[in-house]
N, C-alpha and C positions, 0 to 999 in steps of 0.2 A: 551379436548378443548371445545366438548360440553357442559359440564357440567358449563364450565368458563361464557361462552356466557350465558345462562341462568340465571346463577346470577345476570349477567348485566342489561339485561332485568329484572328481578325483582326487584333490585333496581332500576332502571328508571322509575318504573311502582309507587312503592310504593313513591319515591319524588314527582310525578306529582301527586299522591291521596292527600298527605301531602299538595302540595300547593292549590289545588283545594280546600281541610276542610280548608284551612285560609281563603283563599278569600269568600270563600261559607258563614263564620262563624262572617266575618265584621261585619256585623248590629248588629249580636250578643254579637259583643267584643264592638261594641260600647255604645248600651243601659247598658253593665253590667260598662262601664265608667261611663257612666250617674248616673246611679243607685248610683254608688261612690262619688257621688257629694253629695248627700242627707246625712246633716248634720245639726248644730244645727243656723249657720251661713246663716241668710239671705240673697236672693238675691234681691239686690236694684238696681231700674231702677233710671236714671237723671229724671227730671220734664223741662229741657231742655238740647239740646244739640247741638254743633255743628258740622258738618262732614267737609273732604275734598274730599274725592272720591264722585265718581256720582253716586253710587249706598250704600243704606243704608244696613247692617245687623244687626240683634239682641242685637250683642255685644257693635256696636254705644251708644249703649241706655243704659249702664249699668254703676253705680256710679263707681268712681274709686277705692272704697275700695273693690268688690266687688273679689274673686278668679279669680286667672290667668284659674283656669282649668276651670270653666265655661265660659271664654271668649272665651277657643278655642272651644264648645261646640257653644256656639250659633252666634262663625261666619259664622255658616254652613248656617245658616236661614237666609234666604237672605228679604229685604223686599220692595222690591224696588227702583225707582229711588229718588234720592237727591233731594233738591228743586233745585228752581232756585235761582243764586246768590240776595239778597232782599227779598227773598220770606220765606214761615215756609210751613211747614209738619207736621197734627197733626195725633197724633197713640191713641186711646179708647183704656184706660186700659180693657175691656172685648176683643177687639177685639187681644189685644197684647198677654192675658190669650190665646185664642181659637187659635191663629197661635202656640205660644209655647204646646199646648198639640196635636196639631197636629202633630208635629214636634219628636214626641214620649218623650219628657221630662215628668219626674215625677209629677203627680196631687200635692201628698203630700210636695211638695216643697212648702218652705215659699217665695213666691216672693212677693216683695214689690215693687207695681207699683201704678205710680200715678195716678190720673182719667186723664188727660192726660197729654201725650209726646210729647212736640215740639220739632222739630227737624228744624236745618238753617243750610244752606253750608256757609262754609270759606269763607269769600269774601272781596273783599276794594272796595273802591269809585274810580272811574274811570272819572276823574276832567274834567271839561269843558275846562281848557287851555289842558289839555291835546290832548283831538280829536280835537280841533282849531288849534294846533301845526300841528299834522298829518296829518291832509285834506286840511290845506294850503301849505305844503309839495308834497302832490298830486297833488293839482291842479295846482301848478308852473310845476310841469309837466308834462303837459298836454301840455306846448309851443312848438313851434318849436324855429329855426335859424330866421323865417318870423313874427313866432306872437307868442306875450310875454303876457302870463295869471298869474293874478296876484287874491287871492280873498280878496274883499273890505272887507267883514266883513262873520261871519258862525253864523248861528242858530241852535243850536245843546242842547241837554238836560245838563240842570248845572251838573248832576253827574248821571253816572249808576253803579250799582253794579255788578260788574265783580269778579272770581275764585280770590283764593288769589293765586300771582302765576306766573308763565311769560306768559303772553298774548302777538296778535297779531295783529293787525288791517287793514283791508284790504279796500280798497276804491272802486266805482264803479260808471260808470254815464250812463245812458238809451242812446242805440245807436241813435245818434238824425244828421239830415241834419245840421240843424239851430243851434248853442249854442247862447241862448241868456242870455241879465243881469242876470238873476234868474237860477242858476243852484241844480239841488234833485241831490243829490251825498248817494248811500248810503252803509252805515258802516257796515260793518260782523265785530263782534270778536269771534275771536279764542284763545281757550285755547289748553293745552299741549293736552287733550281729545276730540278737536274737537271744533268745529262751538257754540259757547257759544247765539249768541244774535245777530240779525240785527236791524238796527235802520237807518232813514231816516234823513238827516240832509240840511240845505239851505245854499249855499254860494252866494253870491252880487259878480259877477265878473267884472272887470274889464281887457279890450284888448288892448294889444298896435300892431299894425300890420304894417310892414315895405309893403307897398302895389301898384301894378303899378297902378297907375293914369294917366286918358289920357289929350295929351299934345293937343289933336284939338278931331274937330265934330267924330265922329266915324261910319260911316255909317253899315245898317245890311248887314251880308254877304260879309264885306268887309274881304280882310287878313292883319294883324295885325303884322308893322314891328318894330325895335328896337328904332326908333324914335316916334315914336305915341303914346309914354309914357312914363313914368319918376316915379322912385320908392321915395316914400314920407311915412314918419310914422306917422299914425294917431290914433287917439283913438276911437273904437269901443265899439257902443253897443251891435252886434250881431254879428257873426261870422259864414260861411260857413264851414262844416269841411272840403272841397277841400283845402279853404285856409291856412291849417293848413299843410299841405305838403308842405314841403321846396321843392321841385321840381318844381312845381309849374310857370310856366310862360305864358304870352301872344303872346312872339315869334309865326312868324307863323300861329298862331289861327284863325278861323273866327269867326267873331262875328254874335251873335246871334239877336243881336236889336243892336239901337242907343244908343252909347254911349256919353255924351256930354262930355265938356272940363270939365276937373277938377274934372271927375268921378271915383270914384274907377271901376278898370276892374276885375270886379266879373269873380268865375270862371264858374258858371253858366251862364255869359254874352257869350262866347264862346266857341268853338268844335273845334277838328281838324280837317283841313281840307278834302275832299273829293277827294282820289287822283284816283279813279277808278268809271266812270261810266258806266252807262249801253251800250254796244254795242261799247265801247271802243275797239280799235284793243294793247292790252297789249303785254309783254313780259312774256312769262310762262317759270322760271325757274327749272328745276329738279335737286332735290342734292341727292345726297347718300352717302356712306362713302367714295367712290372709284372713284367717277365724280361727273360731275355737268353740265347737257344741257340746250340750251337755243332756244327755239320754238318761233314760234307765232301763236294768239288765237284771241278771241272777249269773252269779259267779257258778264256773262249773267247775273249780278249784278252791284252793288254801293256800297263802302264801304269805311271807313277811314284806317289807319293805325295798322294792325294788323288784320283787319275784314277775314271774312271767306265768302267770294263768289264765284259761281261755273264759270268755264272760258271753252268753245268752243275750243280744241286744232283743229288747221287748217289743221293739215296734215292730223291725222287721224278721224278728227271729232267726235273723243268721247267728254263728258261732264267729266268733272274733277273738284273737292274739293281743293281751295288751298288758304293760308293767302295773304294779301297785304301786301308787305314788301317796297314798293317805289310808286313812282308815275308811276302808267299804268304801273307794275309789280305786277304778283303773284306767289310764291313758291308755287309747288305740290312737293309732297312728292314720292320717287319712289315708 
């Protein structure tokens, strides 16, 4: 039984030696490939060429009559990145010698390289109606239900050179208060391999904005009821981006200055109101999952709707953290 066991072990021992001389022997089985390559048959480089991948190797470069076995040979050489779609990449016949004999291939080989290699990526023209189509697509929505963006005209490069391929085009516009006439939208393309190219482009916009207008004088700090204005569609040179939220209303509001008749009610013209002030005697509600009490306090703040001010509980006169949820009401949390 011992004797069995031991054999095992030595054939387990002499497989793992056996695979270790392959692996160990690679480089060596490789250069004697190479070496097999050294024949009467020239190896000839293109004088141009063009790639699709983003990264260039050796074999790119080599005429097509050229052996399959030296192509697998010098896909190993890698030589960097592609150009850009439009653009060239030039390789120095000495410099293309000194990568290949670095690379351990044979001196005595007859290569035939030209004094130089340009190299181009695969690529099409990327038409002007084309990103016109797309970014006026985009920018239609950008509208709401309230206000309808339309662009009057786009200034954008007659044609760029893009992957040959399926591309993707993504749009973007600078977080801004204000959108006015003159909007910088700008273009990322994408290809199958990632982010290809950004480029700036102008669109002329035009607004159309379904908008409250007020019906009389509007005095500051006045509050703002369903008759003090009447929704009318007008056409804009500039747009707030508050009013680009269909939520959006004057209900209620207080205004901030004078609004006169027949003004638009900007939403910057108003704030909600202030339903909690200082030294207000409030209602401090507690909720939990299990109840819900209702105390009285003296707010030791001011704040609108949803605000965070601290409130004086009466009974036991601690200070307490709690939102405005009504008028001269504040939630604490248990």
């Amino acid at each position: 039984m011992k004797s069995k066991i031991m054999q095992n072990k030595m054939a387990q021992g002499k497989s793992r030696k056996r695979g270790a001389l392959i692996w160990s022997s690679w480089p060596l089985c490789f250069l004697l490939f190479v070496c097999s390559l050294r024949g009467d048959e020239p190896a000839i480089f293109a004088a141009r060429v063009v790639v699709a991948s983003n990264r260039i190797t050796a074999s790119d470069l080599l005429a097509s009559e050229t052996t399959p076995a030296l192509k697998v040979v010098l896909d190993r050489i890698d030589l960097g990145y592609a150009p850009l779609p439009g653009y060239e990449k030039t390789f120095n016949r000495l410099v293309l010698a000194r990568i290949l004999e670095e690379h351990g291939l044979p001196e005595s080989r007859d290569w035939k390289i030209p004094e130089k290699v340009i190299v181009l990526r695969r690529s099409r023209l990327l038409m002007q109606n084309e990103i016109e189509k797309a970014a006026a697509d985009y920018i239609r929505k950008m509208g709401t239900s309230s206000v309808r963006v339309e662009a009057a005209s786009i200034t954008c490069p007659s044609q760029i050179y893009v992957p040959d391929g399926g591309i993707r085009l993504e749009f973007s516009v600078p977080r801004r208060i204000l959108l006015g006439k003159r909007l910088d939208v700008q273009l990322s393309i994408y290809s199958d391999a990632g982010l290809v190219r950004k480029q700036w482009i102008q669109a002329m916009i035009d607004y159309t904005a379904r908008i409250p207008v007020a019906t009389r004088d509007i005095n500051p700090f006045e509050t703002i009821h369903p008759g003090d204005y009447a929704l009318e569609e007008r056409q804009l040179d500039t747009v707030v981006s508050k009013l680009l939220d269909p939520n959006f209303s004057p209900d209620g509001q207080v205004t901030r200055r004078l609004i006169k008749l027949g003004e638009m009610i900007s939403p910057y013209y108003v704030a909600p109101p202030i339903l909690v002030k200082l030294g207000d005697h409030v209602t401090i509600v507690v909720k939990s999952e299990a109840f819900t009490i209702q105390t009285e306090g003296i707010a030791r703040g001011a704040g609108r709707m949803g605000d965070r001010v601290s409130v004086l509980n009466s009974d036991t006169r601690k200070i307490l953290l709690g939102r405005i949820i009504g008028e001269k009401k504040i939630e604490v949390e248990s």
